[in-house]
C-alpha positions as CSV (number, residue, x, y, z in Angstrom):
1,X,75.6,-6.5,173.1
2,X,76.1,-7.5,176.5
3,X,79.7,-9.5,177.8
4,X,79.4,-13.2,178.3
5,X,80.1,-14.8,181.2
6,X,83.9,-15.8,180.0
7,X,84.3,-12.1,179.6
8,X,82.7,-11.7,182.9
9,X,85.0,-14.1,184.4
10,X,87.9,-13.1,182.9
11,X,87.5,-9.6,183.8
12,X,86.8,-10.1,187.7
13,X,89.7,-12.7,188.0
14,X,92.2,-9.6,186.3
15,X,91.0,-6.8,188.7
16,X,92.6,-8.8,192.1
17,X,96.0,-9.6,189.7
18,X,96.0,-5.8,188.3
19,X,95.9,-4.4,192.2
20,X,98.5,-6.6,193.4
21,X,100.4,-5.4,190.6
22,X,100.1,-2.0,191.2
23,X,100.5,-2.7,195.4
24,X,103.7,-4.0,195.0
25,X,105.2,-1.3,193.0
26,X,103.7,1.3,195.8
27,X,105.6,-0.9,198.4
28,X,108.4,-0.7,196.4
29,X,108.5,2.9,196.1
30,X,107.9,3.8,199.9
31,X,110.9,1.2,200.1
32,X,113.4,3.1,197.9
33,X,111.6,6.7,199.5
34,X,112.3,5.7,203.4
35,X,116.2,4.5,202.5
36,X,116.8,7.8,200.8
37,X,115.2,9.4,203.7
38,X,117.3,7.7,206.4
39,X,120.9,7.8,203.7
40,X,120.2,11.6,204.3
41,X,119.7,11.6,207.7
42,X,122.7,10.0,208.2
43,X,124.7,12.1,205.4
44,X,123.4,14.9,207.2
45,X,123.8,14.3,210.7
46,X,127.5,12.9,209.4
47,X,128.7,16.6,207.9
48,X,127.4,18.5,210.8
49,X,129.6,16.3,213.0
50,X,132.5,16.6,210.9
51,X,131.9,20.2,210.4
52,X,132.0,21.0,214.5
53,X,135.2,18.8,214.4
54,X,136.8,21.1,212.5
55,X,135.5,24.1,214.5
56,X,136.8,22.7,217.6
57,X,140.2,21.9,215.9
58,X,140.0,25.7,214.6
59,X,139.7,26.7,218.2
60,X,142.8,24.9,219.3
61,X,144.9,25.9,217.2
62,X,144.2,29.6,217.4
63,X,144.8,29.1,221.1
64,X,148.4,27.6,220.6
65,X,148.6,31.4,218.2
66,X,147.6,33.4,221.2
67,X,150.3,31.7,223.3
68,X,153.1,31.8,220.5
69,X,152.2,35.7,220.4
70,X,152.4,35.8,224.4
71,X,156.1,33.9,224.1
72,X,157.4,36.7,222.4
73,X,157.3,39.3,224.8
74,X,157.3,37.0,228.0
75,X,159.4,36.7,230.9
76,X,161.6,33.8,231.7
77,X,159.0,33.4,234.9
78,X,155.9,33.4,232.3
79,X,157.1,32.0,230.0
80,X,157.6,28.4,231.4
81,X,154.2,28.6,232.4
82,X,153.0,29.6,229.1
83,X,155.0,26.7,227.4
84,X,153.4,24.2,230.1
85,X,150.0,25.9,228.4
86,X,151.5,25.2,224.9
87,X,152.4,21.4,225.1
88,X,148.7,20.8,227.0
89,X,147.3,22.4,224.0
90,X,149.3,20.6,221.2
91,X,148.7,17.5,223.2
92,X,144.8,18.1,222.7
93,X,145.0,19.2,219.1
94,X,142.9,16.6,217.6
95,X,144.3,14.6,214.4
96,X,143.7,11.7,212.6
97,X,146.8,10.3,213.0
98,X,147.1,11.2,216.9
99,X,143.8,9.5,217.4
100,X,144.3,5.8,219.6
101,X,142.6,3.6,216.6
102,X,143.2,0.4,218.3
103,X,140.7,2.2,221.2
104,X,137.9,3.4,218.5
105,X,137.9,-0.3,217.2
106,X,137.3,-1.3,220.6
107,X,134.6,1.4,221.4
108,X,132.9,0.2,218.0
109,X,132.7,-3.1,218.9
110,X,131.1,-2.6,222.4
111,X,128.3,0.4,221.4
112,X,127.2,-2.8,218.6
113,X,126.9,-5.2,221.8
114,X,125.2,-2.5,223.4
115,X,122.4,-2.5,220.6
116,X,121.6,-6.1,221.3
117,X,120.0,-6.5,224.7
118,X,116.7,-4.4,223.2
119,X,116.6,-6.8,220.7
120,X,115.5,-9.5,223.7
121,X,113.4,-6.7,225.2
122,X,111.4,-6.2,221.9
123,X,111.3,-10.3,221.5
124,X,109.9,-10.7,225.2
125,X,107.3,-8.0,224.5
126,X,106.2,-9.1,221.4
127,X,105.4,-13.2,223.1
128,X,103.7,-11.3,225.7
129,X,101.2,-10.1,223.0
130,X,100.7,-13.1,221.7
131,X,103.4,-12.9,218.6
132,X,106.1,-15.4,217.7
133,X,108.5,-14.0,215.7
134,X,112.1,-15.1,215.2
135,X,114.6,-14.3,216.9
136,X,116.5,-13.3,213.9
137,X,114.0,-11.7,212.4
138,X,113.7,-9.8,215.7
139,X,117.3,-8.3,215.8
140,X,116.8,-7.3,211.9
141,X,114.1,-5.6,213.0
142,X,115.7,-3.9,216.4
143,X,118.9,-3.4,214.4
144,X,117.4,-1.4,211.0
145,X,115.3,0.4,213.1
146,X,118.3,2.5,214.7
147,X,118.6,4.3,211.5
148,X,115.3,5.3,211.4
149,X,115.5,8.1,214.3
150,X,117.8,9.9,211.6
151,X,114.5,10.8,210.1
152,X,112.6,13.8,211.6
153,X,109.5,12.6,214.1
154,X,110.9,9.2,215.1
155,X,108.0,7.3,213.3
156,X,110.5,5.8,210.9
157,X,112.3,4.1,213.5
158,X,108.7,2.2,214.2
159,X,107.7,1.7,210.3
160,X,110.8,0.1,209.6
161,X,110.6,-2.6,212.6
162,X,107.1,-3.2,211.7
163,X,107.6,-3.5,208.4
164,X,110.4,-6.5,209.3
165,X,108.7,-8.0,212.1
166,X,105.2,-8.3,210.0
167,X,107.9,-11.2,207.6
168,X,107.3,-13.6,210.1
169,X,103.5,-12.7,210.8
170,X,103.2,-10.3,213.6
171,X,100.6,-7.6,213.3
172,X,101.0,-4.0,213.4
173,X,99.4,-3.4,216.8
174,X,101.6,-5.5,218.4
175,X,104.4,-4.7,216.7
176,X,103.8,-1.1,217.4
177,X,103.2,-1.8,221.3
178,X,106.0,-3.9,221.6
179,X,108.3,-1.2,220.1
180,X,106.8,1.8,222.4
181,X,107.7,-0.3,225.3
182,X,111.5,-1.3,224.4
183,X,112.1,1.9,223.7
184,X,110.3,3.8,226.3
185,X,111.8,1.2,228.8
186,X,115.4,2.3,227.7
187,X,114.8,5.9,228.0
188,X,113.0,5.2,231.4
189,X,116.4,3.3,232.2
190,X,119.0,5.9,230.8
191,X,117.1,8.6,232.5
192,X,117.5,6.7,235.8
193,X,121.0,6.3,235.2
194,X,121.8,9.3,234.5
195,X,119.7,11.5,237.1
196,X,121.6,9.0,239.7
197,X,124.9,10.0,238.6
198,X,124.5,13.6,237.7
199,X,123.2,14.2,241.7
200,X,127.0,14.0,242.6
201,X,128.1,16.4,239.4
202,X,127.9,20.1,239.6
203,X,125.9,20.4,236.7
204,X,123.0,22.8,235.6
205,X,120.0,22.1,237.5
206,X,118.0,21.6,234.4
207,X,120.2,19.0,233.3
208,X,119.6,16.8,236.9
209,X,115.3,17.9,236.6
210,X,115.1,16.6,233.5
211,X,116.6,13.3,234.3
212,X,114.7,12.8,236.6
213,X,111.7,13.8,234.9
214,X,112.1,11.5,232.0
215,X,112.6,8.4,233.6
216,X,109.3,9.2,235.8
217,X,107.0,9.7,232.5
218,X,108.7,7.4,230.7
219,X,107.9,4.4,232.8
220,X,104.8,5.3,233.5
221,X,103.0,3.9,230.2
222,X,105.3,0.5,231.2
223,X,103.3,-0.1,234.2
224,X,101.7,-3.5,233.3
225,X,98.2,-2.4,234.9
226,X,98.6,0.7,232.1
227,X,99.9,-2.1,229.3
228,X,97.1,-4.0,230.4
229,X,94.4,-1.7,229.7
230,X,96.0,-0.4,226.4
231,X,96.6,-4.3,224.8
232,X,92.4,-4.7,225.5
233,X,91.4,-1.4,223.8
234,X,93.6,-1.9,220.7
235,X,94.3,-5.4,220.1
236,X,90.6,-6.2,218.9
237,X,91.7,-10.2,219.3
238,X,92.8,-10.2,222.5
239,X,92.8,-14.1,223.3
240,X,96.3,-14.6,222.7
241,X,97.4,-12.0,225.3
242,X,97.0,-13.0,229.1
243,X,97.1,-10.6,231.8
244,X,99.8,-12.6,233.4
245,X,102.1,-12.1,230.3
246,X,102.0,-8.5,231.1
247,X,102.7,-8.7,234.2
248,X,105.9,-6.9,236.4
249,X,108.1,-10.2,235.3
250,X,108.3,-8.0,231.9
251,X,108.5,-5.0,233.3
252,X,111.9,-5.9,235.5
253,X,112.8,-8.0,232.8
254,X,112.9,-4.8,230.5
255,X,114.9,-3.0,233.1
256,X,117.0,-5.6,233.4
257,X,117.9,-5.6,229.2
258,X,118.2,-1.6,229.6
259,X,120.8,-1.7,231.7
260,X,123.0,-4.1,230.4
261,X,122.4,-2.1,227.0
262,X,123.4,0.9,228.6
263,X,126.2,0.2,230.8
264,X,127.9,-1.7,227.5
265,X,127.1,1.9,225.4
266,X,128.5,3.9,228.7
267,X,131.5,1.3,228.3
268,X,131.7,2.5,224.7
269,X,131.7,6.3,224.9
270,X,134.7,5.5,227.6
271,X,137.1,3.9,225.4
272,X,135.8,6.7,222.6
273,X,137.0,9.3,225.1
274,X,140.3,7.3,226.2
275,X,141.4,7.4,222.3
276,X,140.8,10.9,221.9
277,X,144.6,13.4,221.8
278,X,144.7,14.8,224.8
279,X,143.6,12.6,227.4
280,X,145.8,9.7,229.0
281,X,144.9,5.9,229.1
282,X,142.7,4.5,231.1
283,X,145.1,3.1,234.4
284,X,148.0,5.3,233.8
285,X,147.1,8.0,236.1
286,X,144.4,9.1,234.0
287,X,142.5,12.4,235.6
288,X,139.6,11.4,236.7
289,X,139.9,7.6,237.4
290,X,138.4,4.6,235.4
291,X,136.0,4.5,237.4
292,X,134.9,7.9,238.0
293,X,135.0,8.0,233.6
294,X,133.2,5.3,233.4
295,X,130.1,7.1,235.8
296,X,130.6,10.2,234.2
297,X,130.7,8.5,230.5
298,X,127.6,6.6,231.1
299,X,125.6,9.5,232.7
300,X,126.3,11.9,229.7
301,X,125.9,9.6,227.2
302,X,122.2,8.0,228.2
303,X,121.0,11.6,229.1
304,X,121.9,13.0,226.0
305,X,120.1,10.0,224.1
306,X,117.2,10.4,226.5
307,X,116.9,13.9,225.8
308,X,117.9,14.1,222.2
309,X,114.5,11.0,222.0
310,X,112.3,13.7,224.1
311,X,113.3,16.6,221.2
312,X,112.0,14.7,217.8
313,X,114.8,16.4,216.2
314,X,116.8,14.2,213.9
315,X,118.8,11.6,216.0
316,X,118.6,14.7,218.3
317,X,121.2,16.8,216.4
318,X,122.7,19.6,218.6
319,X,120.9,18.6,221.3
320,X,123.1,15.2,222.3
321,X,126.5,17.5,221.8
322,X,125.2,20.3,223.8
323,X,124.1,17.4,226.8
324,X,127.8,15.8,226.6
325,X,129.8,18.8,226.6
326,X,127.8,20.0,229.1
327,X,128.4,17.2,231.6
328,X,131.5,16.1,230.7
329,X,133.4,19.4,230.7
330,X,132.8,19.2,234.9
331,X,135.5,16.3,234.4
332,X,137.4,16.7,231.1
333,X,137.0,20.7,230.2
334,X,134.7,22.0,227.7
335,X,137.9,21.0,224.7
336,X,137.6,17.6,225.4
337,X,134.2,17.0,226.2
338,X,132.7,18.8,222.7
339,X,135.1,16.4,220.4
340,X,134.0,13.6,222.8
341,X,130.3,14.4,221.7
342,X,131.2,15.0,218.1
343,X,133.6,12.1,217.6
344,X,130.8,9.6,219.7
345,X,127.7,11.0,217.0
346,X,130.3,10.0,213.8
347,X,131.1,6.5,215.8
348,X,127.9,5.5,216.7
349,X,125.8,6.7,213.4
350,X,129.0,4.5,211.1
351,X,128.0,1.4,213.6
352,X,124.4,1.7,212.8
353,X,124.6,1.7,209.1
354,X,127.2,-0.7,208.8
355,X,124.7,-2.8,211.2
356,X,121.7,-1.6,209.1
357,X,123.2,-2.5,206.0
358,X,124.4,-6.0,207.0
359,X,120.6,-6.7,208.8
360,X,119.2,-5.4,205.1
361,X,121.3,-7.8,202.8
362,X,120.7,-10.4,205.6
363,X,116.9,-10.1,205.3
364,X,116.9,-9.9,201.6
365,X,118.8,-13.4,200.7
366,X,116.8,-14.9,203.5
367,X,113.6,-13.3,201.2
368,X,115.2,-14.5,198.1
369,X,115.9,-18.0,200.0
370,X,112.0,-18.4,200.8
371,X,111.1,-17.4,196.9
372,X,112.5,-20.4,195.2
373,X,110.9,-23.6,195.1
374,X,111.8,-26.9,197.2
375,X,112.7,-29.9,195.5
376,X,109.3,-31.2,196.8
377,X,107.5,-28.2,195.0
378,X,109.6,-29.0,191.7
379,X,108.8,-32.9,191.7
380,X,105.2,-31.6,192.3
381,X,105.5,-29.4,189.3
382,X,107.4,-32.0,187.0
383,X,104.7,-34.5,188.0
């Protein structure tokens, strides 16, 4: 017997229901598969910092044993240098309770500032292809993606903005250009910063090279006549993007954003190293100077990010200490500048989840908000 045509009907007008069905549970999966991806990134890159915290405590203190053995057999004349020694040592002997909280609050504070002015970048880039998301929707986006770079190869960091920005309709290309250029804007702008400040530092030539070299290739692909030619080839609808919109307006625009995002992080790794045992407040004859921190702060800091970003590792584990300590030790010693590096990867990683987290509950009321009906929808239903 051959179906009828209700059978017919009914069976064509199941399939569309039966793959939306099973589209939404995939969704839902990748969902729950990319936050246990970037929880374990975090967990991760969280224990190895605490782990070299204790190593560098372990350190100290079997320094302040060697000198305590030294005491014992010392002369007078030794022995008051040796106790000088001592008291610098027990003075850097990192605790929680020595720790300046009031100043980690304050450091906190100013590296979640510093995450905002991309968020304006990633905006102005996405209008100049033709998008008009949110503003809101647009921090989410910027803000949740931080914890993506947690997750080995970067991509996350890209999925997970995409995956925000496409609520309020922008497509995938866009969202993907516009994302490429915020972020390889920053790293052009901290790679800048950095190979400017590091010229006065006697630091490994490496270190100044590939400063230098960063910020060359990474603004290269931000050239609007380079944008220009890569919007045409990929965006197949290409109407809603004029030349003019990617023009070098965005491009000093974008270096304008950078470095108000950087110098507020460089601001925030200062007042992270202020509160620190060990190292006297900022104006009270602090060695070096505010001002000379602040340099030297701000150049570790963005190169380390800038490199760590150029290694694909995992939020560039090892790779950001080993950057920090190397630069900073020039001014602080090698003691210092490691639990700088170590207490700035626990700081900064706790600011972006407690950012991602509020950006996720944010975006999902706003999604529950948008599912119920109006009151015109229910007279429409009642009638």
């Amino acid at each position: 017997m051959k179906p009828d045509a209700d059978q017919i009907g009914k069976s064509d007008i199941g399939k569309p229901k039966l793959i939306e069905k099973y589209k939404t549970q995939v969704l839902r999966v990748a969902k729950w598969m990319i936050a246990v991806l970037v929880v374990g990134g975090l967990v991760i890159a969280g224990r190895s910092a605490l782990q070299q915290w204790e190593e560098e405590t372990d350190k100290v203190r079997l320094q302040i044993d060697l000198v305590d053995s030294e005491l014992e057999s010392a002369t007078s004349v030794e022995r008051e240098a040796l106790l000088v020694r001592r008291e610098a040592l027990v003075a850097s002997l990192p605790s929680w309770a020595s720790i300046r909280w009031h100043y980690v609050f304050v450091a906190a504070w100013l590296y979640g500032l510093g995450l905002l002015p991309s968020a304006f970048l990633l905006r102005r880039a996405l209008m100049s292809l033709g998008q008009r998301p949110r503003i809101g929707t647009v921090l989410a986006a910027q803000l949740l993606g931080h914890i993506g770079k947690y997750v080995p190869g970067k991509a996350m960091v890209i999925v997970i903005r995409a995956g925000v920005l496409a609520r309020d309709g922008v497509k995938p290309v866009q969202a993907t250009m516009s994302v490429f250029l915020e972020t390889f804007l920053m790293m052009a702008v901290g790679g800048a910063v950095a190979g400017l400040v590091v010229l006065w530092l006697p630091v490994p030539v490496w270190i100044s090279v590939m400063a230098g070299g960063i910020a060359i290739v990474a603004s290269l692909p931000t050239f609007p006549p380079v944008l220009r030619v890569v919007a045409k080839r990929l965006i197949k609808d290409a109407s809603g993007v004029a030349d003019g919109r990617l023009g070098w307006g965005l491009f000093f625009a974008g270096w304008a954003w950078s470095c108000l995002s950087w110098l507020l992080i460089g601001a925030s790794f200062t007042v992270l190293v202020s509160a620190i045992p060990g190292f006297s407040t900022i104006g009270s004859g602090a060695s070096p100077g505010g001002a000379e921190l602040y340099l030297v702060c701000t150049a570790a800091m963005s190169l380390a990010v800038v490199i760590g970003f150029a290694s694909l590792l995992p939020g560039g584990a090892g790779i950001r200490e080993l950057v920090i300590t190397t630069v900073l030790a020039v001014s602080l010693g090698p003691t210092h500048a490691m639990l700088a590096a170590i207490a700035a990867r626990l700081l900064f990683a706790a600011v972006e989840g407690l950012v991602a987290v509020f950006c996720w509950l944010w975006l999902r009321r706003l999604g529950e908000d948008s599912e119920k009906p109006t009151s015109q929808e229910i007279q429409c239903q009642g009638g």
